[in-house]
mmCIF file of the N, C-alpha and C atoms, coordinates in Angstrom:
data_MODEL
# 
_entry.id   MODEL 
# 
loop_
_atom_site.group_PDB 
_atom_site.id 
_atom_site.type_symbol 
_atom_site.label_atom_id 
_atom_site.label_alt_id 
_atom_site.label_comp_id 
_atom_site.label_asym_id 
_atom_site.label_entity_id 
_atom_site.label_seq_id 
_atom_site.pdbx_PDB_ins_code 
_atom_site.Cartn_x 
_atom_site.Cartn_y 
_atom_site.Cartn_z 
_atom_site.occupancy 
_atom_site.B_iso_or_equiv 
_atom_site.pdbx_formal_charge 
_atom_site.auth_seq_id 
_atom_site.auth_comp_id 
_atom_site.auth_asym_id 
_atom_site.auth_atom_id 
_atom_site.pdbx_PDB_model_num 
ATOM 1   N N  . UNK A 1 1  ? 9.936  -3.293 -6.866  1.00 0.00 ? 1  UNK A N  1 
ATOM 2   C CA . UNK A 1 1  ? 10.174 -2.427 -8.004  1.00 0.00 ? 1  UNK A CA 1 
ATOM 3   C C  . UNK A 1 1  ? 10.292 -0.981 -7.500  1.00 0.00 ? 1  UNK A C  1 
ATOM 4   N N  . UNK A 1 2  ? 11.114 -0.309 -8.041  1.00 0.00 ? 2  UNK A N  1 
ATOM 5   C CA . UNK A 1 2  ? 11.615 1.233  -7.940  1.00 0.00 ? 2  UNK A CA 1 
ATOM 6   C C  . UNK A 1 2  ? 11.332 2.166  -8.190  1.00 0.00 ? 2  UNK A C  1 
ATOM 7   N N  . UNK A 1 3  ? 10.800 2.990  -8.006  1.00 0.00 ? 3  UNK A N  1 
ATOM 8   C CA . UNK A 1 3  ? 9.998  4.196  -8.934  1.00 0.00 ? 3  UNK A CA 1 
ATOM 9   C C  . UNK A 1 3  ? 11.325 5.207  -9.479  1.00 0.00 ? 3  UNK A C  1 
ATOM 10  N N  . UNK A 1 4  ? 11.280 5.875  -10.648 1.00 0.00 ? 4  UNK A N  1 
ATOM 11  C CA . UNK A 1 4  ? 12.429 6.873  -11.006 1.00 0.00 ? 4  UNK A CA 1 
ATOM 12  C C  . UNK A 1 4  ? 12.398 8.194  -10.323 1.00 0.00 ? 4  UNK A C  1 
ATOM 13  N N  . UNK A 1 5  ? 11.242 8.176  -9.807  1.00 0.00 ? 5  UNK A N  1 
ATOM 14  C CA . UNK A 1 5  ? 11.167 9.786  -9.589  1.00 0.00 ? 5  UNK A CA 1 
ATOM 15  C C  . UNK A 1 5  ? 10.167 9.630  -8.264  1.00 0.00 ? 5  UNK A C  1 
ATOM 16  N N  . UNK A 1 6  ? 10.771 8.651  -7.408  1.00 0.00 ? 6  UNK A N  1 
ATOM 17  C CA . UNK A 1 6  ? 10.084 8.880  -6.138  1.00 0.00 ? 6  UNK A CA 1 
ATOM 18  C C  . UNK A 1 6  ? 11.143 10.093 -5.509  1.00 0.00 ? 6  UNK A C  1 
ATOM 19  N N  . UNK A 1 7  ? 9.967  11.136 -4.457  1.00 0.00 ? 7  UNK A N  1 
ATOM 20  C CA . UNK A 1 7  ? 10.546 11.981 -3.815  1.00 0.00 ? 7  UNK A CA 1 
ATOM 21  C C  . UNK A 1 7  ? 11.591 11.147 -2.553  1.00 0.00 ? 7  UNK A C  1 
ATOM 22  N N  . UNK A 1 8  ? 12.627 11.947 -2.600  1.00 0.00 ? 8  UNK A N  1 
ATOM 23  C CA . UNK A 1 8  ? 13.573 11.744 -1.104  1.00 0.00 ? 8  UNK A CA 1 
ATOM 24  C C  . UNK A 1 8  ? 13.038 11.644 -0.326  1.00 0.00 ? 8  UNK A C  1 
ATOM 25  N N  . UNK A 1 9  ? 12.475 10.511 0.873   1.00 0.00 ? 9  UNK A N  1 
ATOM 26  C CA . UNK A 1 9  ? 12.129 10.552 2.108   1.00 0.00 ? 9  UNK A CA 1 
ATOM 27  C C  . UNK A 1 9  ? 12.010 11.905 3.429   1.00 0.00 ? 9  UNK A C  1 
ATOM 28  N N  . UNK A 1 10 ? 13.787 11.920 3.075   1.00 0.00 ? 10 UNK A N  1 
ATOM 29  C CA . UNK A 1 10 ? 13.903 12.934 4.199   1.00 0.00 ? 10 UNK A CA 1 
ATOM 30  C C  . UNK A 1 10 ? 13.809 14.394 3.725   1.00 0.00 ? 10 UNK A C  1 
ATOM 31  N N  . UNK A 1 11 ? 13.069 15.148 2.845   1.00 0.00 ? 11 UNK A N  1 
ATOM 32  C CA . UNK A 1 11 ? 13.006 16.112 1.807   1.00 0.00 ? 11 UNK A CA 1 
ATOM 33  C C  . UNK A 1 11 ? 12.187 16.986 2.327   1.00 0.00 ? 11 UNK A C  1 
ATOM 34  N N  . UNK A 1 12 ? 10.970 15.732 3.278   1.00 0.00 ? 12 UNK A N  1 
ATOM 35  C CA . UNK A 1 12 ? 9.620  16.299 3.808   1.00 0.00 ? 12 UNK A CA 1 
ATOM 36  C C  . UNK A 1 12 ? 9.525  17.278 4.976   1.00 0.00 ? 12 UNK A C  1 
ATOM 37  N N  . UNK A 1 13 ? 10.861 16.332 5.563   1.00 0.00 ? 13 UNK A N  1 
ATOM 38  C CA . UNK A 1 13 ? 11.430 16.534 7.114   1.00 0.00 ? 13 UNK A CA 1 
ATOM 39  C C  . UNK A 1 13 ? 12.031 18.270 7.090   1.00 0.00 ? 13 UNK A C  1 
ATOM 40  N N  . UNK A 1 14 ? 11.803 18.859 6.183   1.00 0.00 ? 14 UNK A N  1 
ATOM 41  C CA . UNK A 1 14 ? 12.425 20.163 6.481   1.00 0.00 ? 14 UNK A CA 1 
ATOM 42  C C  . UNK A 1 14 ? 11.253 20.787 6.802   1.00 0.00 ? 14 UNK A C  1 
ATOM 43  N N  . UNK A 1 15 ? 9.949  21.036 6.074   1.00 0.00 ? 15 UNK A N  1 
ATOM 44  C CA . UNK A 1 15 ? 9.200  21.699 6.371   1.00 0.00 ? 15 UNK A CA 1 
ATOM 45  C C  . UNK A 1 15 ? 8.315  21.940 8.071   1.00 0.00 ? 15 UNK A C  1 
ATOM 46  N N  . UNK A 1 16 ? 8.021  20.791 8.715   1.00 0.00 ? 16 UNK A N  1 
ATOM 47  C CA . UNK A 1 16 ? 8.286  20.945 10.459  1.00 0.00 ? 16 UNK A CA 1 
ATOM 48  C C  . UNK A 1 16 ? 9.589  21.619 10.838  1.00 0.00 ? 16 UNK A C  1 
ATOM 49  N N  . UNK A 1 17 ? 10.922 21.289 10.360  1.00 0.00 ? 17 UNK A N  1 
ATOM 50  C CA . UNK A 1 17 ? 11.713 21.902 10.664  1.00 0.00 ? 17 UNK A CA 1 
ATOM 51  C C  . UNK A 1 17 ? 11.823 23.298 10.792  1.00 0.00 ? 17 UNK A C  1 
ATOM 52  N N  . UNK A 1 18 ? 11.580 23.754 9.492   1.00 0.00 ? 18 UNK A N  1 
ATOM 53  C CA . UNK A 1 18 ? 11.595 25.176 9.586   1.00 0.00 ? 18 UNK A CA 1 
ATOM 54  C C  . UNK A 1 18 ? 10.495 25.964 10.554  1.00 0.00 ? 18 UNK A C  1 
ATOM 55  N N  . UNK A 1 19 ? 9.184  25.349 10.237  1.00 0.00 ? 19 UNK A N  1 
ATOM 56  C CA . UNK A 1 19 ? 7.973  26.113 11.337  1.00 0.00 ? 19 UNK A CA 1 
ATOM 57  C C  . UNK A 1 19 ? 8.519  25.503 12.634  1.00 0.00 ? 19 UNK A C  1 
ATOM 58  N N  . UNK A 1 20 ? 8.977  24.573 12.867  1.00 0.00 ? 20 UNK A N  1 
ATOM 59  C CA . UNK A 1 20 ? 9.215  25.010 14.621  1.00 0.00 ? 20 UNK A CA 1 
ATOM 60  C C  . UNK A 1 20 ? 10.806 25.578 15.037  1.00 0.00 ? 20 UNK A C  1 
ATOM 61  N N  . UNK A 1 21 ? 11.278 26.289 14.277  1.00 0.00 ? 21 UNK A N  1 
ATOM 62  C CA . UNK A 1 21 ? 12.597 27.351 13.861  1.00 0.00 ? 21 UNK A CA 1 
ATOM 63  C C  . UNK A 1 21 ? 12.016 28.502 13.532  1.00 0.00 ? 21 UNK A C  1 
ATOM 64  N N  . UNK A 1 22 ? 10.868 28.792 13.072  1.00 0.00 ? 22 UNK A N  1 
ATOM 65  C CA . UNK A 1 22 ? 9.960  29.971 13.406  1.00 0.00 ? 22 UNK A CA 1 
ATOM 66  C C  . UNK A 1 22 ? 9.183  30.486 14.195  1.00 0.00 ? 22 UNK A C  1 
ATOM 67  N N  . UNK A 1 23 ? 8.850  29.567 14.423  1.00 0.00 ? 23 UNK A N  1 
ATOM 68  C CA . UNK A 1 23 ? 8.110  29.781 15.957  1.00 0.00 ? 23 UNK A CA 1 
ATOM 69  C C  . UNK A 1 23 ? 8.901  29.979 17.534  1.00 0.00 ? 23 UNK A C  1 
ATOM 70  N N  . UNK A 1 24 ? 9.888  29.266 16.862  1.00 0.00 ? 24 UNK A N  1 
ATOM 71  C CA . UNK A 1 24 ? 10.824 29.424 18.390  1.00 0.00 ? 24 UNK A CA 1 
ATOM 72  C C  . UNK A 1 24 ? 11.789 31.280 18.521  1.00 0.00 ? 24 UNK A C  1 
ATOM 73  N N  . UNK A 1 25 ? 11.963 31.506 16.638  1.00 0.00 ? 25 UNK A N  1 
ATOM 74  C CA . UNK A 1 25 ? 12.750 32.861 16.493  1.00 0.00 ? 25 UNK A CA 1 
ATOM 75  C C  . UNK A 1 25 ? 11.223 33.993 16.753  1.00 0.00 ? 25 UNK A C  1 
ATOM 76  N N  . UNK A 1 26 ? 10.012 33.152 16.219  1.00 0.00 ? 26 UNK A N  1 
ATOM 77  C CA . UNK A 1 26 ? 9.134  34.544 16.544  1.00 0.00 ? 26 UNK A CA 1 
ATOM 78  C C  . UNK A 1 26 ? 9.009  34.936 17.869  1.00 0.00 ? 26 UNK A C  1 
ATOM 79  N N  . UNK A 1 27 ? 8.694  33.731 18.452  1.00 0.00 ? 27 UNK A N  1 
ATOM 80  C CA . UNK A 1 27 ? 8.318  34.080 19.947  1.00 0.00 ? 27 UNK A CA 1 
ATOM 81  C C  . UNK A 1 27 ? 9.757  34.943 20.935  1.00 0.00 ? 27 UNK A C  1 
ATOM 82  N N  . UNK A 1 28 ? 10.856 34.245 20.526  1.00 0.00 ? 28 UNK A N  1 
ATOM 83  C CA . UNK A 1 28 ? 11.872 35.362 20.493  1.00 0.00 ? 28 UNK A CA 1 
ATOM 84  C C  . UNK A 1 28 ? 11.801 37.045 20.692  1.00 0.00 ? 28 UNK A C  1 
ATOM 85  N N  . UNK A 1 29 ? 11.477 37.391 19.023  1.00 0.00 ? 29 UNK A N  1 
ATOM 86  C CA . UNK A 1 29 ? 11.746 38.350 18.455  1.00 0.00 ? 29 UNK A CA 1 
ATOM 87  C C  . UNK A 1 29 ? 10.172 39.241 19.486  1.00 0.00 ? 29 UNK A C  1 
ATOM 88  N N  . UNK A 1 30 ? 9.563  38.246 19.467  1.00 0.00 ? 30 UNK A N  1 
ATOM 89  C CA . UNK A 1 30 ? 7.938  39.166 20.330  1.00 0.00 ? 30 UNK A CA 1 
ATOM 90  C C  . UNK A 1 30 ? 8.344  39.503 21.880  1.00 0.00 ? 30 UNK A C  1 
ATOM 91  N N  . UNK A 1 31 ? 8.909  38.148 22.065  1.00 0.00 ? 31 UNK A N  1 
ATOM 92  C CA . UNK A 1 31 ? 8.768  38.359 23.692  1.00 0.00 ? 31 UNK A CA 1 
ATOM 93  C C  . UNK A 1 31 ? 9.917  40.172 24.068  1.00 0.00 ? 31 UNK A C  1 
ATOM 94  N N  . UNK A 1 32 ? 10.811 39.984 23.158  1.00 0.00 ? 32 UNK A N  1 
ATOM 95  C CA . UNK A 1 32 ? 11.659 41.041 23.257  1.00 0.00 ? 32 UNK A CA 1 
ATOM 96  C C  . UNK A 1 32 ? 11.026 42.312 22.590  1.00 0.00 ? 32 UNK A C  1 
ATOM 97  N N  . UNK A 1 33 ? 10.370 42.288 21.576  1.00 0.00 ? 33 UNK A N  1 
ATOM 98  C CA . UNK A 1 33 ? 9.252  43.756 21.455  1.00 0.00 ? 33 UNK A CA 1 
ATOM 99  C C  . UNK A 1 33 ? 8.072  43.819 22.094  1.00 0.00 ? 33 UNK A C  1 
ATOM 100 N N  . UNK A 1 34 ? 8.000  42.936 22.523  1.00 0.00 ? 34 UNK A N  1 
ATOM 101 C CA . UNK A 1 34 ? 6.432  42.647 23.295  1.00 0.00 ? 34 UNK A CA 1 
ATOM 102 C C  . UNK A 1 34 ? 5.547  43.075 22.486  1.00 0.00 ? 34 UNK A C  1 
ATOM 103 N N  . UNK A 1 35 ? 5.753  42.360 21.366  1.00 0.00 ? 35 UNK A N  1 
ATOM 104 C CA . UNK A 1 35 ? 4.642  42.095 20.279  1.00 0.00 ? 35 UNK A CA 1 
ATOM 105 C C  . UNK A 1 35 ? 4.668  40.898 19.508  1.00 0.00 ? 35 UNK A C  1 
ATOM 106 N N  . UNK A 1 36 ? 3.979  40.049 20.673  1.00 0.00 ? 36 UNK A N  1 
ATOM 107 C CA . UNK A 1 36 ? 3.818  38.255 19.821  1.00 0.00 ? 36 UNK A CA 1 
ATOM 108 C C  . UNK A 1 36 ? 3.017  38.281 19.012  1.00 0.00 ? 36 UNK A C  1 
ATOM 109 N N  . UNK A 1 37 ? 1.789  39.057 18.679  1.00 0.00 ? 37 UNK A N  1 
ATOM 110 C CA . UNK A 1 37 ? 1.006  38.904 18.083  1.00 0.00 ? 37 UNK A CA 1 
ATOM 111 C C  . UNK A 1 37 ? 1.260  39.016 16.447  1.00 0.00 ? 37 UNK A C  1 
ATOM 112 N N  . UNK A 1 38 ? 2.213  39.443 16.393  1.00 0.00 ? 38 UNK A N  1 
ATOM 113 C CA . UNK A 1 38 ? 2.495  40.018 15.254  1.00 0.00 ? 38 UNK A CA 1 
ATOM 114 C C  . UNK A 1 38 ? 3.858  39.035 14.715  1.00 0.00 ? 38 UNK A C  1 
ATOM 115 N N  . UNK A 1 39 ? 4.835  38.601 15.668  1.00 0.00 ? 39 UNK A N  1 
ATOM 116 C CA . UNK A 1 39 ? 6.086  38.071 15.482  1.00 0.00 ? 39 UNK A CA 1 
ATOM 117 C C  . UNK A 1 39 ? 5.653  36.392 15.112  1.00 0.00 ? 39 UNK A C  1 
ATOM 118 N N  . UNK A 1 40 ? 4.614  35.941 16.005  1.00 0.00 ? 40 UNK A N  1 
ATOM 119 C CA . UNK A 1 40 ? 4.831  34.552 15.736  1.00 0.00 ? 40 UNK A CA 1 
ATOM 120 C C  . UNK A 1 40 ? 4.195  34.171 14.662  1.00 0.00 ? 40 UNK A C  1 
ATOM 121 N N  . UNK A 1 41 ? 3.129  34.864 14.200  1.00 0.00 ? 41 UNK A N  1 
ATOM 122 C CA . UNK A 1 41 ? 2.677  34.368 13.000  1.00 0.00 ? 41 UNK A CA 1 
ATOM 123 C C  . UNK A 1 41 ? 3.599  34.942 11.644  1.00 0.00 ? 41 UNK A C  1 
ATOM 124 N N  . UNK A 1 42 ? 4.268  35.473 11.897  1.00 0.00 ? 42 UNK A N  1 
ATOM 125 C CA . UNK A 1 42 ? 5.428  35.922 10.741  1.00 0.00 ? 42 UNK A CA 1 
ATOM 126 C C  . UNK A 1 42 ? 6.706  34.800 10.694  1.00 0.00 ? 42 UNK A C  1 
ATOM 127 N N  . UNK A 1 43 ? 7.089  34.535 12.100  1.00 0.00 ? 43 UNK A N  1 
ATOM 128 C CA . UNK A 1 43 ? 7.681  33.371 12.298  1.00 0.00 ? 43 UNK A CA 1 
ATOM 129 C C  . UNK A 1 43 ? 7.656  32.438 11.783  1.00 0.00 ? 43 UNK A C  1 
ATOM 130 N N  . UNK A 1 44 ? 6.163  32.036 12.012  1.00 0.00 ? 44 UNK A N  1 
ATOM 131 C CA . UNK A 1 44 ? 5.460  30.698 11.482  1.00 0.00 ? 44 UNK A CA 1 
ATOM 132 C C  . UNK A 1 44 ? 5.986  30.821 9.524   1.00 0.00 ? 44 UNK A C  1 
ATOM 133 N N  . UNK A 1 45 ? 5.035  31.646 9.106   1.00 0.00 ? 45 UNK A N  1 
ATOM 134 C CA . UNK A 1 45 ? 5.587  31.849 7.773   1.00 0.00 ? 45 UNK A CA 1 
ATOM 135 C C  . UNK A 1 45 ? 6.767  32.192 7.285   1.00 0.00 ? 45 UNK A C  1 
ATOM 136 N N  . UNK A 1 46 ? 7.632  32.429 7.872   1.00 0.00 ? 46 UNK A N  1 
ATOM 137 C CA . UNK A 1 46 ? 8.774  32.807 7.715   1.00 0.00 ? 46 UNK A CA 1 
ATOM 138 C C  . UNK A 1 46 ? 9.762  31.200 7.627   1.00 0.00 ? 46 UNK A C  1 
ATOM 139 N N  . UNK A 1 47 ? 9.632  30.107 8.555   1.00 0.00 ? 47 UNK A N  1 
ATOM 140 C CA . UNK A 1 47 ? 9.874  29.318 8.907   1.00 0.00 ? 47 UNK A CA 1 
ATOM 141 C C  . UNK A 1 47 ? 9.460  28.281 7.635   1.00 0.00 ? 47 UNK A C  1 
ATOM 142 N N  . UNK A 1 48 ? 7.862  28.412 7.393   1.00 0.00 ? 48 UNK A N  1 
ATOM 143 C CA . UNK A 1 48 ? 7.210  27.386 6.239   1.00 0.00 ? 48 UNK A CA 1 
ATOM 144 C C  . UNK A 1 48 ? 7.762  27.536 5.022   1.00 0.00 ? 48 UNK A C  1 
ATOM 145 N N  . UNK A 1 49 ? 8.355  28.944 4.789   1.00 0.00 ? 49 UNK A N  1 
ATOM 146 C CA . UNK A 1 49 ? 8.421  29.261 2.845   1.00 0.00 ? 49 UNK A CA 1 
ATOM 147 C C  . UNK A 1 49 ? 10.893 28.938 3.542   1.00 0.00 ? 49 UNK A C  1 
ATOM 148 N N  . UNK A 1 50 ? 10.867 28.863 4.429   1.00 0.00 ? 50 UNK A N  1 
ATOM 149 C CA . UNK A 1 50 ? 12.577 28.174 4.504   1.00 0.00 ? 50 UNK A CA 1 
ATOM 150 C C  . UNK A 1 50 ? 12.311 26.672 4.346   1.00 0.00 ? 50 UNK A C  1 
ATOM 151 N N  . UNK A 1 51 ? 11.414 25.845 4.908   1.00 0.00 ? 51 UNK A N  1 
ATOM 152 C CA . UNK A 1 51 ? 11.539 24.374 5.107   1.00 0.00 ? 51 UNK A CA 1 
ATOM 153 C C  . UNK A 1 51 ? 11.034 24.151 3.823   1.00 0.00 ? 51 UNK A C  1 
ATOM 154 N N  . UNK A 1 52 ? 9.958  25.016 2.522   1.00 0.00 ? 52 UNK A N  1 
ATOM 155 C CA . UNK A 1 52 ? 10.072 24.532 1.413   1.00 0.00 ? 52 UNK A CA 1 
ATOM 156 C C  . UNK A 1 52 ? 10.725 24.889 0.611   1.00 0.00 ? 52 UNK A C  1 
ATOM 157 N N  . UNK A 1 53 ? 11.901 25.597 1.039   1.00 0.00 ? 53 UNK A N  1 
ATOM 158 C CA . UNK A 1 53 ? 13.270 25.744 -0.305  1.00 0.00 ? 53 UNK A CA 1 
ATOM 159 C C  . UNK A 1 53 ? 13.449 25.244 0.189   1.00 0.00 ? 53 UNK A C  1 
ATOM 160 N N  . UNK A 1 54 ? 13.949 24.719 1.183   1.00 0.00 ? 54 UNK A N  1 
ATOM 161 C CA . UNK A 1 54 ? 15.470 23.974 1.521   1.00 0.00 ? 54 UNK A CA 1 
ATOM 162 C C  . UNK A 1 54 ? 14.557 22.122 0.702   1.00 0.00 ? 54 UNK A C  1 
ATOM 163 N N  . UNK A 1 55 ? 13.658 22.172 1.558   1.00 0.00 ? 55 UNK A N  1 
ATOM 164 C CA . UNK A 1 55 ? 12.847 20.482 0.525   1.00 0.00 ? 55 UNK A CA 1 
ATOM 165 C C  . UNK A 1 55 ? 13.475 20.513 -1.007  1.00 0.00 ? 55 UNK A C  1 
ATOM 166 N N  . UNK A 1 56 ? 12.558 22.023 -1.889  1.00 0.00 ? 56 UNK A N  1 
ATOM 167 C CA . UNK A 1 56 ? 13.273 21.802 -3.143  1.00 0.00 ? 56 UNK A CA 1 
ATOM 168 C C  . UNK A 1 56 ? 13.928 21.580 -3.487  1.00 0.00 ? 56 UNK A C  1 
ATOM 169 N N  . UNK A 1 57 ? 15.099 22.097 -2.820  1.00 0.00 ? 57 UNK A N  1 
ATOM 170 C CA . UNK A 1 57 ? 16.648 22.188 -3.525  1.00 0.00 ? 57 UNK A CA 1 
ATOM 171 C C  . UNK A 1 57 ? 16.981 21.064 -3.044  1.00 0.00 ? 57 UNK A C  1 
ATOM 172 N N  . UNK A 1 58 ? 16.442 20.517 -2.215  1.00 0.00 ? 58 UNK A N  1 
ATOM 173 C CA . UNK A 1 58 ? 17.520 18.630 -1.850  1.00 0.00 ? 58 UNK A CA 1 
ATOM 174 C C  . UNK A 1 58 ? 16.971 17.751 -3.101  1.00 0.00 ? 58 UNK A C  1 
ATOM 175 N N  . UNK A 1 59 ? 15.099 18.081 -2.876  1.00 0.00 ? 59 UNK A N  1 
ATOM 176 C CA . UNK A 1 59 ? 14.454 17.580 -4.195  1.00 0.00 ? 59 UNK A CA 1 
ATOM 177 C C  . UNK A 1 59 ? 15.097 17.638 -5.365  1.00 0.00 ? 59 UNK A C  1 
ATOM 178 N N  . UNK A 1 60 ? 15.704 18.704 -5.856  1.00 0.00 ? 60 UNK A N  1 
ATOM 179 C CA . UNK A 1 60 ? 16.237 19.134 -6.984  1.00 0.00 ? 60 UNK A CA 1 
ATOM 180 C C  . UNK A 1 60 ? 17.466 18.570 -7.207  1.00 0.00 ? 60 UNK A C  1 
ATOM 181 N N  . UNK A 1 61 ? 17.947 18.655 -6.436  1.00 0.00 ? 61 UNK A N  1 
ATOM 182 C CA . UNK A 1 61 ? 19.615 18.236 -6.425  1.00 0.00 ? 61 UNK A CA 1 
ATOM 183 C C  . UNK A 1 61 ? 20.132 16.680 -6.411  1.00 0.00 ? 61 UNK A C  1 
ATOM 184 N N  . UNK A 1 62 ? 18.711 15.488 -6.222  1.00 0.00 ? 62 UNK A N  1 
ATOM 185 C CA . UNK A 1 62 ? 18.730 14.324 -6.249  1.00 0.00 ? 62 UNK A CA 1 
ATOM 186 C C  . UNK A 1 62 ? 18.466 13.748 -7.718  1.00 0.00 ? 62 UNK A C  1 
ATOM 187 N N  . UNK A 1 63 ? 18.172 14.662 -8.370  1.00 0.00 ? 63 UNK A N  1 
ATOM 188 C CA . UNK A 1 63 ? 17.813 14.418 -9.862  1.00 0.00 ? 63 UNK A CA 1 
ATOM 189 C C  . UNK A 1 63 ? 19.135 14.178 -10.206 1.00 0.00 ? 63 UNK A C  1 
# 
C-alpha cells in the first residue's frame, strides 16, 4: 500500500549536498583570506539553508 504524501526519496539527498558544497567553497574562500575560522562555518550554513530549498522546492513541485 502507498502513502499519498510520502516525501520523495531523493529530496533528502540535497541537504549533505549542499553542506559538503559549503564546506568545500568555505575552506576556499578562507584559505584565500586566511580566515577559515570565520569562512567555514559560514560555508557550512550557507550550504545547509541551499540543500533545504532546493529539498523544498523538489518537495513542493511533486505535489
Amino acid at each position: 500500500m502507498k502513502k499519498d504524501n510520502k516525501k520523495d526519496e531523493n529530496s533528502e539527498n540535497w541537504i549533505p549536498i549542499g553542506m559538503c558544497l559549503g564546506i568545500s567553497i568555505g575552506t576556499s574562500i578562507g584559505a584565500a583570506t586566511g580566515d577559515m575560522g570565520m569562512w567555514i562555518p559560514l560555508g557550512i550554513s550557507l550550504g545547509l539553508c541551499f540543500g533545504v530549498l532546493v529539498s523544498k522546492k523538489n518537495t513542493d513541485s511533486k505535489k
